[in-house]
C-alpha positions as CSV (number, residue, x, y, z in Angstrom):
1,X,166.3,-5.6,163.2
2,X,165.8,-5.7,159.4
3,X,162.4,-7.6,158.2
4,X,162.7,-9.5,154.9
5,X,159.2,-9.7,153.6
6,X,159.8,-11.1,149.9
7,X,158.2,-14.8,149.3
8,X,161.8,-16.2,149.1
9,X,164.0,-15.4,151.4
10,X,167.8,-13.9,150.3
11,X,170.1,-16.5,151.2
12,X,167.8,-19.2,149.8
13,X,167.2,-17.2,146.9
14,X,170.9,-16.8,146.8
15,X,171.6,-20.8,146.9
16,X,169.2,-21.1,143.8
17,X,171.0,-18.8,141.9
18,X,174.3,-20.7,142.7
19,X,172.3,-24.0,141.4
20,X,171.5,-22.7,138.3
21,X,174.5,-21.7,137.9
22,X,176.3,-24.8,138.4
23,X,173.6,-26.9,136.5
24,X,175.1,-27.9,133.2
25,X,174.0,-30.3,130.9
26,X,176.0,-33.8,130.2
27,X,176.8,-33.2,127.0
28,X,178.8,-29.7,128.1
29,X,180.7,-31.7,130.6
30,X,181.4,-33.8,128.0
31,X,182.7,-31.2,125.3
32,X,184.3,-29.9,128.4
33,X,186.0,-33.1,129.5
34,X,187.1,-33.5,125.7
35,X,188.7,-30.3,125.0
36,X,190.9,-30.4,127.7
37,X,191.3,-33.8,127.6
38,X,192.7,-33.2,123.7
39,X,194.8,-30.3,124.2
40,X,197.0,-32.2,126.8
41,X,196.8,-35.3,124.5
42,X,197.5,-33.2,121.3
43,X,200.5,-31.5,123.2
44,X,202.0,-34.6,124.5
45,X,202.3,-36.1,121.2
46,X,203.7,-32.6,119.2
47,X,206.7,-32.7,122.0
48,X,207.4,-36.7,121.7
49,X,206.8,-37.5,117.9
50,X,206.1,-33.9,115.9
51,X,202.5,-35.3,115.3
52,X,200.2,-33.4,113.8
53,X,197.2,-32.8,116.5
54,X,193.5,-33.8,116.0
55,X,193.6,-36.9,118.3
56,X,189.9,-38.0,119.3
57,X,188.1,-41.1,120.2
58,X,184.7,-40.1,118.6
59,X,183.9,-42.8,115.8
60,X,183.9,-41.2,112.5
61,X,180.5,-40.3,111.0
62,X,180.9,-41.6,107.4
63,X,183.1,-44.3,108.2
64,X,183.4,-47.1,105.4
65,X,181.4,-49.4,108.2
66,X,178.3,-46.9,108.3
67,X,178.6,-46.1,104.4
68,X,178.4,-49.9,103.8
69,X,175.2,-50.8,106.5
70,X,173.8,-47.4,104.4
71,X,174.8,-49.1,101.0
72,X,176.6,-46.0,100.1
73,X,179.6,-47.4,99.0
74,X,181.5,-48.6,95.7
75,X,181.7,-52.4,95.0
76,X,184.0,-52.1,92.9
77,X,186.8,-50.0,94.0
78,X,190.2,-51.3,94.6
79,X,191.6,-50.5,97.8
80,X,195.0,-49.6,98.4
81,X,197.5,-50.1,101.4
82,X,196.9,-46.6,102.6
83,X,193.4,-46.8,102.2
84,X,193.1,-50.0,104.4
85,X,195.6,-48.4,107.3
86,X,192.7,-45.5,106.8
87,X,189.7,-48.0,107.1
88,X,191.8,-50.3,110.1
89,X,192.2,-47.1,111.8
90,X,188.7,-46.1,111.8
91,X,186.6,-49.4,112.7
92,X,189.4,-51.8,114.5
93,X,188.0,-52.3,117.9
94,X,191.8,-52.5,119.4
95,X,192.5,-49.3,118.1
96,X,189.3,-47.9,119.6
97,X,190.3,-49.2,122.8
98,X,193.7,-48.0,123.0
99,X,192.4,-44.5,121.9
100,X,190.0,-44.8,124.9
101,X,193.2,-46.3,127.6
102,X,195.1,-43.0,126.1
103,X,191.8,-40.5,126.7
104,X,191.5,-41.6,130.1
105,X,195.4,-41.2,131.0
106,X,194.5,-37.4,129.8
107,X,191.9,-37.6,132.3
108,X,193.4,-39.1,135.1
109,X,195.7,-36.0,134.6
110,X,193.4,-33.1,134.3
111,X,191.8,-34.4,137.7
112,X,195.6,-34.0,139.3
113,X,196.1,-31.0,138.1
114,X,192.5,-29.5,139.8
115,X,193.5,-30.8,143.0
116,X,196.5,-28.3,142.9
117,X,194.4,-25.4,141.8
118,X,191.6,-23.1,143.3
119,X,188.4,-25.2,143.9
120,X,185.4,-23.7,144.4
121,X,182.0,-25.1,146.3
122,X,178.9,-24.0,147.3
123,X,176.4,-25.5,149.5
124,X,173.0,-24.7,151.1
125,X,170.1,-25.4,152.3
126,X,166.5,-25.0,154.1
127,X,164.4,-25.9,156.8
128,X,160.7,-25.8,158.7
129,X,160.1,-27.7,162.0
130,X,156.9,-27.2,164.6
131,X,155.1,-29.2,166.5
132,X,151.1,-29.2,165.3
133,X,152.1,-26.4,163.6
134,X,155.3,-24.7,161.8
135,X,156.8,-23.1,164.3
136,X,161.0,-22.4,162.8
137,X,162.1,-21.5,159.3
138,X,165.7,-21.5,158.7
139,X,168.4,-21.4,155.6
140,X,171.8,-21.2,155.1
141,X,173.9,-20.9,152.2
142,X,177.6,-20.4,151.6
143,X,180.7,-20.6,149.4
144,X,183.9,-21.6,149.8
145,X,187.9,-22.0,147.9
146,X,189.8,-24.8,148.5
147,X,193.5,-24.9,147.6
148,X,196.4,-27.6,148.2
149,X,199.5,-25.6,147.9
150,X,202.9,-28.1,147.0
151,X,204.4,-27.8,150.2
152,X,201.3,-29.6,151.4
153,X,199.4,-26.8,153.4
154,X,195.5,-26.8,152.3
155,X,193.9,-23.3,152.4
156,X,190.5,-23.2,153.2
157,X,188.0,-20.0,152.4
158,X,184.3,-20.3,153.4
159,X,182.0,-17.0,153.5
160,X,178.4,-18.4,154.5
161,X,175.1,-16.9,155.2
162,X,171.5,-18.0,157.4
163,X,168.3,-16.9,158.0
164,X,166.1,-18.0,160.9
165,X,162.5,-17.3,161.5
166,X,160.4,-18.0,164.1
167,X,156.7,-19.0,161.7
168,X,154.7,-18.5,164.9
169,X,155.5,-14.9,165.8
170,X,154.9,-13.8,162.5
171,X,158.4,-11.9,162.5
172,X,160.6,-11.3,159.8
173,X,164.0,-13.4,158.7
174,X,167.0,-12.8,160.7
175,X,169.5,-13.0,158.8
176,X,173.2,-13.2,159.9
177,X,176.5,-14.2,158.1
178,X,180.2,-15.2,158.6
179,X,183.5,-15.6,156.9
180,X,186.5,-18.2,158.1
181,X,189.8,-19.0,156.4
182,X,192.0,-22.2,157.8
183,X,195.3,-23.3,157.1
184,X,197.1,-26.6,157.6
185,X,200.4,-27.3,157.0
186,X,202.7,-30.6,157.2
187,X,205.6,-30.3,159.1
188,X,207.2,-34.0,159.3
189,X,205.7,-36.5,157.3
190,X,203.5,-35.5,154.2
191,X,205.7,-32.4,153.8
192,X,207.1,-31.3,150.6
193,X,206.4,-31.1,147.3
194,X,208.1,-34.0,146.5
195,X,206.0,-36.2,148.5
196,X,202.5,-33.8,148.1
197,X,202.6,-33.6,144.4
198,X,203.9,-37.4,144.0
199,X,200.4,-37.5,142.5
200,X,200.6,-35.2,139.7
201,X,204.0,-36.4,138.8
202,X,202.8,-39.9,138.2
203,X,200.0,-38.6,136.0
204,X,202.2,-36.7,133.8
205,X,204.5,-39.7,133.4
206,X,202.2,-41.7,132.7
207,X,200.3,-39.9,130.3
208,X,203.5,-39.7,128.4
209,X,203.4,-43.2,128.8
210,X,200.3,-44.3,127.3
211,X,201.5,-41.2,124.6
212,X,204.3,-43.8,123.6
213,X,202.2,-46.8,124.0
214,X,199.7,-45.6,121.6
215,X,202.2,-44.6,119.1
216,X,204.8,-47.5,119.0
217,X,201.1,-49.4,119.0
218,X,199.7,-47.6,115.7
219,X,203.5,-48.7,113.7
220,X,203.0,-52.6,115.2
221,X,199.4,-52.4,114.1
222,X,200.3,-50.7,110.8
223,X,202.9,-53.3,109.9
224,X,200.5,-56.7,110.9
225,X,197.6,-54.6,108.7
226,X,200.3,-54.5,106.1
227,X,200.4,-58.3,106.8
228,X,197.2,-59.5,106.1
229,X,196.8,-57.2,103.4
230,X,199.7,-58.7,101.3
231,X,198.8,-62.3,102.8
232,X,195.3,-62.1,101.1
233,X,196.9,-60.7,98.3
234,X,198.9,-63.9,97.9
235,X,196.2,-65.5,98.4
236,X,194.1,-64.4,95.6
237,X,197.7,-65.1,93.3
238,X,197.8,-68.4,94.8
239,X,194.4,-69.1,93.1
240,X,195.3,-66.9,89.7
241,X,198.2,-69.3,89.8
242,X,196.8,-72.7,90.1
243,X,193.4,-71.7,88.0
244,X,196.1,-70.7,84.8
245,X,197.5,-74.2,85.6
246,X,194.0,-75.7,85.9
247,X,193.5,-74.3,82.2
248,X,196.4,-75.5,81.0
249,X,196.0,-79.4,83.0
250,X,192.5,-79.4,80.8
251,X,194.2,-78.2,77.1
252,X,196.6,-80.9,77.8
253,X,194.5,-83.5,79.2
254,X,192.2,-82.8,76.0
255,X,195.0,-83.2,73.6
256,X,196.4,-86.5,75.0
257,X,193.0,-87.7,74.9
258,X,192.5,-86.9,71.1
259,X,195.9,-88.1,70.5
260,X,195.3,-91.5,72.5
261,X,192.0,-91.7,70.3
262,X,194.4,-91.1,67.4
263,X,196.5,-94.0,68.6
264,X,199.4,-92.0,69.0
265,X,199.6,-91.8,72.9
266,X,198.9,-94.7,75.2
267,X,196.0,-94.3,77.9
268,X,197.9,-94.3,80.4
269,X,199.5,-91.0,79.5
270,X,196.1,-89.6,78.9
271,X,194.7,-90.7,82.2
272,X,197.8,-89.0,83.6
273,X,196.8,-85.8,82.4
274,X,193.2,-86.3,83.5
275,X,194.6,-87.2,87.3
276,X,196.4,-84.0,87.4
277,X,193.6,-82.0,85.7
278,X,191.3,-83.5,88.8
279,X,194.2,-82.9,91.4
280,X,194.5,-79.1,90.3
281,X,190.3,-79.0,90.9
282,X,190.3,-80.5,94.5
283,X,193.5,-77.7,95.2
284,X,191.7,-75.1,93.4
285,X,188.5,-75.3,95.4
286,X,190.6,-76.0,98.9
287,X,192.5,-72.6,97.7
288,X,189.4,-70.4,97.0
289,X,187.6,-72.1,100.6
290,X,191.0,-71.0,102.4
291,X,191.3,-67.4,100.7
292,X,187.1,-67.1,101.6
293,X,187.9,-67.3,104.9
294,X,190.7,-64.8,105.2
295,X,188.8,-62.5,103.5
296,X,186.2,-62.8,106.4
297,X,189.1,-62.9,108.9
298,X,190.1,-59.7,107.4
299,X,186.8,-58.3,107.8
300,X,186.9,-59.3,111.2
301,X,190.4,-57.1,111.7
302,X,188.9,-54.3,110.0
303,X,186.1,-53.9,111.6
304,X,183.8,-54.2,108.8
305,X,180.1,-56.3,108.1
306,X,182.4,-59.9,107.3
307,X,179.5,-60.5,104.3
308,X,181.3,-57.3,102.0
309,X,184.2,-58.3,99.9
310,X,186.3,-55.7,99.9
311,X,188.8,-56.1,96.7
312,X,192.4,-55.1,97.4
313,X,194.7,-53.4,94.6
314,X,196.8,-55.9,93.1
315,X,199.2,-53.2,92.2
316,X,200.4,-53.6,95.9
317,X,202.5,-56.0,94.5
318,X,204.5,-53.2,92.7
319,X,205.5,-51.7,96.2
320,X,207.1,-54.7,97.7
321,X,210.3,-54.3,98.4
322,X,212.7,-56.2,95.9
323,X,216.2,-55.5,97.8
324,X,217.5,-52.8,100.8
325,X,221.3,-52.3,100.2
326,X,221.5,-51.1,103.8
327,X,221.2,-55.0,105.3
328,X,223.9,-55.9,104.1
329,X,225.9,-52.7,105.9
330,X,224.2,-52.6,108.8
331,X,226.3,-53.3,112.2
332,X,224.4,-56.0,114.7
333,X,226.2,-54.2,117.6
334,X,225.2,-50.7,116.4
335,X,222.1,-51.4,115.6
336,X,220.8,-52.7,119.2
337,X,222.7,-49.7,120.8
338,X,220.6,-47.8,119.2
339,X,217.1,-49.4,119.5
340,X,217.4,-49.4,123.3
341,X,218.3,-45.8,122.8
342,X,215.1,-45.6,120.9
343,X,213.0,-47.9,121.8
344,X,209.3,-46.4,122.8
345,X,208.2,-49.6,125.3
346,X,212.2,-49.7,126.6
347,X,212.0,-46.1,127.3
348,X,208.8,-46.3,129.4
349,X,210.5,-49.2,131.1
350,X,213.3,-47.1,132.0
351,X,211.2,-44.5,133.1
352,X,209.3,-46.7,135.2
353,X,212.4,-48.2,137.8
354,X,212.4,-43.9,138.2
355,X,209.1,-44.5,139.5
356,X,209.6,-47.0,141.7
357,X,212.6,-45.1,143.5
358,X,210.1,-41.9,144.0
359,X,208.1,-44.7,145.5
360,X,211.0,-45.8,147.8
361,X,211.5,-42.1,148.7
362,X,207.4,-42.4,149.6
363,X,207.5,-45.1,151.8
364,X,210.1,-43.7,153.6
365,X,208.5,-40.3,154.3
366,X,205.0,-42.1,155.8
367,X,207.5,-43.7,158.2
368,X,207.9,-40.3,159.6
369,X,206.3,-38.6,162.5
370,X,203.1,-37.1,162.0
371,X,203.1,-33.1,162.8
372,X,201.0,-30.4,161.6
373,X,200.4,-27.1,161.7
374,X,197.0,-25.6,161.8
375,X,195.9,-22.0,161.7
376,X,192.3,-20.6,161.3
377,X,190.6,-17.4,161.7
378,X,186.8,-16.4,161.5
379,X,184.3,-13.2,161.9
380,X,181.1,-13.7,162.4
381,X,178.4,-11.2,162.2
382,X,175.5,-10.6,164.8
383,X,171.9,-11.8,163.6
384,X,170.2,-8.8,161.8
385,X,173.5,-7.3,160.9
386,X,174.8,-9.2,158.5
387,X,177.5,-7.2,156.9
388,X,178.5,-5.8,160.3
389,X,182.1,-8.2,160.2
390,X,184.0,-6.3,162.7
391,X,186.7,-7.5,165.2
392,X,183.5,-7.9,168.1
393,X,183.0,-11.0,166.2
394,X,186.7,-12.4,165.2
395,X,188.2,-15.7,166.4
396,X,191.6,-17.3,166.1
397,X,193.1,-20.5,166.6
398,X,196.8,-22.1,166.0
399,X,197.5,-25.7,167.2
400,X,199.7,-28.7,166.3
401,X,199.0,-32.1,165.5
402,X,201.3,-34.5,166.3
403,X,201.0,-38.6,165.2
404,X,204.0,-40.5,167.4
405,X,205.1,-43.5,165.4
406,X,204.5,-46.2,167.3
407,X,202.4,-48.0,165.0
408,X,204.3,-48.8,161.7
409,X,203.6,-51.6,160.6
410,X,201.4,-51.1,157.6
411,X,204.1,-48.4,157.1
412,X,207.1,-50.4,157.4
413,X,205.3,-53.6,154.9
414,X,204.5,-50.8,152.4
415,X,208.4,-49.4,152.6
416,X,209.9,-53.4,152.4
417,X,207.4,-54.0,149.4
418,X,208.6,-50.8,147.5
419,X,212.2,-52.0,147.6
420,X,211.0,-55.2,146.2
421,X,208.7,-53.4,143.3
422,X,211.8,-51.5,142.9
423,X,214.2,-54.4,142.7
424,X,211.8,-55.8,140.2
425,X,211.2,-53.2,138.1
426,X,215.3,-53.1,137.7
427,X,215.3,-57.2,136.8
428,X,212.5,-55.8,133.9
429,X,214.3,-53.4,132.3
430,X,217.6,-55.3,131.9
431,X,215.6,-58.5,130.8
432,X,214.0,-56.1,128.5
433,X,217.4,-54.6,127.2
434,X,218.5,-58.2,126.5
435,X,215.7,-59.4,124.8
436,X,215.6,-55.9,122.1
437,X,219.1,-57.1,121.4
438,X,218.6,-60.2,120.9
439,X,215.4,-59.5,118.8
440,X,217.0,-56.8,116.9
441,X,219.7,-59.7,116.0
442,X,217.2,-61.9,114.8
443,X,215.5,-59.2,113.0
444,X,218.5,-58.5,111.2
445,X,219.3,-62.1,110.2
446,X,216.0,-63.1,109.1
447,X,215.4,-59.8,106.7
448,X,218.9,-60.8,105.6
449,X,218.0,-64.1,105.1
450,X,214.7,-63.4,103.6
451,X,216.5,-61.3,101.1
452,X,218.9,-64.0,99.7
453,X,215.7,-66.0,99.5
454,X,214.7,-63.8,97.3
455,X,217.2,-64.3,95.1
456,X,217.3,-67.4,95.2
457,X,213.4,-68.1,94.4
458,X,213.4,-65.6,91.2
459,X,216.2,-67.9,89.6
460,X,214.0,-71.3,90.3
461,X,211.3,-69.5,88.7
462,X,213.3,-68.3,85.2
463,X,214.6,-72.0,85.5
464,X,210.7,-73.1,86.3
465,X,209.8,-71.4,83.6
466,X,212.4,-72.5,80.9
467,X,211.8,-76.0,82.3
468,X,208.1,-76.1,81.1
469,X,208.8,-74.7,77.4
470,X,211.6,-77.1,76.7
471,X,208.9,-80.0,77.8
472,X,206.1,-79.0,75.8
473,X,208.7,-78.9,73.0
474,X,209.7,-82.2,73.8
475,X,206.8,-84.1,74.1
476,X,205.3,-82.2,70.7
477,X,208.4,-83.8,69.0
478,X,208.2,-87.4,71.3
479,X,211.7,-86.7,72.9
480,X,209.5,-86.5,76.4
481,X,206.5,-88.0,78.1
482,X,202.9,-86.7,79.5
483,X,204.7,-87.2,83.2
484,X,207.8,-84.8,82.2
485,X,205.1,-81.6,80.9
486,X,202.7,-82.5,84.2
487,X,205.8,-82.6,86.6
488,X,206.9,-79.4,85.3
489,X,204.2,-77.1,85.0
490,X,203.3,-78.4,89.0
491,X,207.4,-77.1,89.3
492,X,206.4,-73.8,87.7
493,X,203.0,-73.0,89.9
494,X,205.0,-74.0,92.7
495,X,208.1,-71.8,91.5
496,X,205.6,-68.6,91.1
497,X,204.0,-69.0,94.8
498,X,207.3,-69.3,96.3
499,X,208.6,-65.8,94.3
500,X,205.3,-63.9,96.0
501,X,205.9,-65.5,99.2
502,X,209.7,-64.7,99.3
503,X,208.9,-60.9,98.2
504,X,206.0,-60.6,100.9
505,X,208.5,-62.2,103.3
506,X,211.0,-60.0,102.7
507,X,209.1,-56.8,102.5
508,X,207.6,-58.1,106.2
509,X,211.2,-58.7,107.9
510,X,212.3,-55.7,106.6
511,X,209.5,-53.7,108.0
512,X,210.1,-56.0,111.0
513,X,213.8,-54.9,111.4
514,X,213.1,-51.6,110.8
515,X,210.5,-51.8,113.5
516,X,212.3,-53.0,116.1
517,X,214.9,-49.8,115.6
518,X,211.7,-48.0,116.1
519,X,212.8,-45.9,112.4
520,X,208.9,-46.5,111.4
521,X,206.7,-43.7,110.4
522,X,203.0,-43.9,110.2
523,X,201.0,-41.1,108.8
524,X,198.2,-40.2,106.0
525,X,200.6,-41.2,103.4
526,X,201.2,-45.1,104.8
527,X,204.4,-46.6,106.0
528,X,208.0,-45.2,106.1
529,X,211.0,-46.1,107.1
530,X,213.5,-43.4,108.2
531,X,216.4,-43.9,106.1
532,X,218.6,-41.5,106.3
533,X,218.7,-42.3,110.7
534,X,219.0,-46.0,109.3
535,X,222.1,-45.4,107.0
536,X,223.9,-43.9,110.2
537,X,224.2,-47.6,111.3
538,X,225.6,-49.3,108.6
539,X,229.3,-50.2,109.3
540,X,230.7,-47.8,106.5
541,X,229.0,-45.0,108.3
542,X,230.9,-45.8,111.6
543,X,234.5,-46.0,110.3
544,X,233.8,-42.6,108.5
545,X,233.0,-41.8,112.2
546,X,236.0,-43.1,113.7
547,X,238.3,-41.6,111.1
């Protein structure tokens, strides 16, 4: 019989080694977790959407948030559209959060996919027991590889290895070892890959879903950053506009007051003057209190310190849309056929009354008779001999497992509330089919609608505008009175914040429209709408079809 005199014994020495070489540090299970994690995240999105990998949920280093708390940034730069959708995407809390529901999709995923591969384990341990004194020493170590296969058999490989000492004696370790592989197989219910890998299958789908969550979220989010951004820039126009007429209220109240001293205007048209000059104050300072506080609701949206005022490029005004001459062409009918066709939340909804029916198919199976098959086979070595595995040793065993079903009820509750979810899940997605048609309809009529507003507020304005010169004209030559000037230049303010709002309205219900046919783009270089898919639905394009 072999005697081990070393300090440590083998197979304890052996079960350290397998420690250390298991031991890693957080932060590689981490990097770990992330890479794969990001490759299926990064390949999801190149199949659905052509999008350009680099997905991660790691805040940016030198963020504008961080440069600001450092005081590394400039005061004074102007930010554009694409530079907020840039800043939005970096320090918005929602679109951390969805980045994180997306990550742990991924996740959720990688841990189905290990079930179905080789998994290793190793285990050991040691032991001294005596009375007064030590009397027994023993360890015992030992690997093993676990697989599921789809079919549903689980393969079971274990090679071990133990020492035993007798402390008292003085002898050596004994040391002995054994190997065993097991198999068990469904044969009735639980059998199949359709039911074993049911699983997986969600995972991948839903991955996919949460792929298309994420992205029809980033246009939403895009187009209601594009919101407030032009909101606040109407803002700020809405005070330009009503400080130019402030100016203007004090030259004229200054002049009817010389001229009343002159005795060529009565006091009552001066004090006119004077009670619109103090009316354009109190709507001045309740305009720059309003735009204060969307600038620090903006903040809010953005992520950033709500103290910074971040200025906004009032050349964003130049990229509003003026007119889309494919509104007027588009077909209502067309048009919703093909958002449901497109649709990223409709899809998913579809997809998700498939789930339900694998869940039907699932419920049915576990109503099933149990019976399994079970195999196993082990060699075991005698104690001092520890590679001696010959047949001396070997054992074998094959059995069944059967599970009557006499007891279904948490079965047959499960199966009836399946058909239910199912049934459900069929009401959603034609409630859901109804209501993109009905808002694409909408969309349609109110970016048509916005657009002839349009229109219609740039020709108030020229006539706003004409209005105001002919009064001054006529009051300089007595044909008009103090009243006449100070009704229209309130006309002409009011004429200019109506043109921004119609353009900013339009340029929103267009994006809106657009959105709702899911033709929106969002990448490094802002907004786009697909035009060239969008002209296919114009009725022109569909008799060309037809003929």
């Amino acid at each position: 019989m072999p005697r081990f005199s070393s300090t440590v014994p083998p197979t304890l020495a052996l079960c350290l080694c397998l420690a250390g070489a298991g031991c890693r540090s957080p932060e590689e299970y981490r990097r770990d977790a992330d890479e794969e994690v990001y490759a299926l995240i990064d390949a999801r999105r190149a199949a659905l959407f052509d999008e350009a990998s680099g997905f991660t949920i790691d805040p940016p280093r030198d963020s504008l948030r961080q440069r600001i708390l450092r005081g590394e940034w400039d005061s004074e730069h102007r930010y554009s559209l694409i530079e907020i959708l840039a800043i939005a995407a970096e320090n918005n809390r929602e679109v951390r959060s969805r980045q994180e529901q997306l990550y742990r999709a991924a996740l959720d995923l990688s841990l189905e996919r290990w079930r179905f591969g080789w998994r290793p384990g190793g285990d050991g341990g040691a032991s001294l027991s005596g009375g007064k004194e030590a009397e027994n020493a023993s360890a015992d170590g030992g690997l093993s590889m676990t697989r599921l296969l789809g079919s549903g058999a689980t393969i079971v490989g274990d090679i071990g290895a133990s020492l035993l000492r007798v402390v008292s004696t003085g002898d050596g370790w004994d040391l002995a070892s054994d190997l065993s592989l097991s198999i068990t197989q469904p044969l009735l219910a639980g059998a199949g890959a359709r039911i074993v890998k049911e699983s997986l299958t969600q995972a991948e789908r839903n991955l996919v879903y949460e792929v298309r969550s994420y992205e029809r979220f980033r246009r939403t989010f895009a187009v209601d950053i594009a919101a407030q951004v032009y909101d606040l820039l109407q803002a700020e126009d809405e005070v330009k506009n009503e400080e130019r007429n402030y100016e203007n209220l004090v030259e004229l109240r200054e002049r009817n007051e010389a001229m009343a001293e002159a005795g060529r205007l009565s006091d009552i048209q001066a004090d006119q003057a004077l009670q619109d000059e103090l009316r354009s104050e109190a709507t001045l300072l309740r305009l720059r209190t309003s735009l204060e506080r969307r600038r620090d609701q903006f903040n809010l949206l953005l992520g950033l310190p709500i103290d910074v005022e971040l200025l906004l490029d009032p050349a964003e005004f130049s990229s509003l849309a003026d007119d889309d001459p494919l509104l007027l062409e588009l077909d209502p009918d067309r048009a919703a056929e093909f958002a449901l066709g497109r649709r990223l939340d409709h899809l998913t909804l579809l997809d998700s009354v498939a789930d339900r029916e694998r869940t039907v198919l699932i419920a049915e199976d576990a109503l099933r008779a149990g019976l399994s098959l079970n195999a196993s086979v082990t060699e075991a070595s005698a104690e001092g001999r520890p590679l001696d595995l010959t047949s001396d040793g070997l054992a074998w065993s094959l059995g069944l497992d059967f599970t009557a079903p006499l007891d279904r009820k948490a079965e047959r509750n499960a199966y009836r509330s399946s058909l239910i979810s199912l049934a459900a899940a069929q009401r959603s997605a034609e409630e859901d089919a109804d209501r993109i048609e009905a808002d694409v309809r909408d969309a349609l009529r109110q970016a048509m609608n916005a657009s002839e507003d349009l229109v219609i507020q740039r020709g108030a304005l020229e006539l706003s505008e004409r209005r105001v010169e002919s009064a001054k004209l006529n009051l300089d030559a007595g044909r008009a009175s103090t009243r006449d000037v100070l009704e229209a230049q309130e006309a002409l303010v009011n004429a200019r914040n109506a043109v921004t709002a119609a353009r900013i309205t339009f340029t929103l219900a267009r994006l809106g429209l657009y959105l709702q046919l899911e033709l929106l783009r969002v990448d490094e270089d802002g907004i786009h709408v697909l035009e060239d898919e969008a002209g296919q639905l114009t009725r022109k394009s569909h008799d060309e079809t037809q003929t």
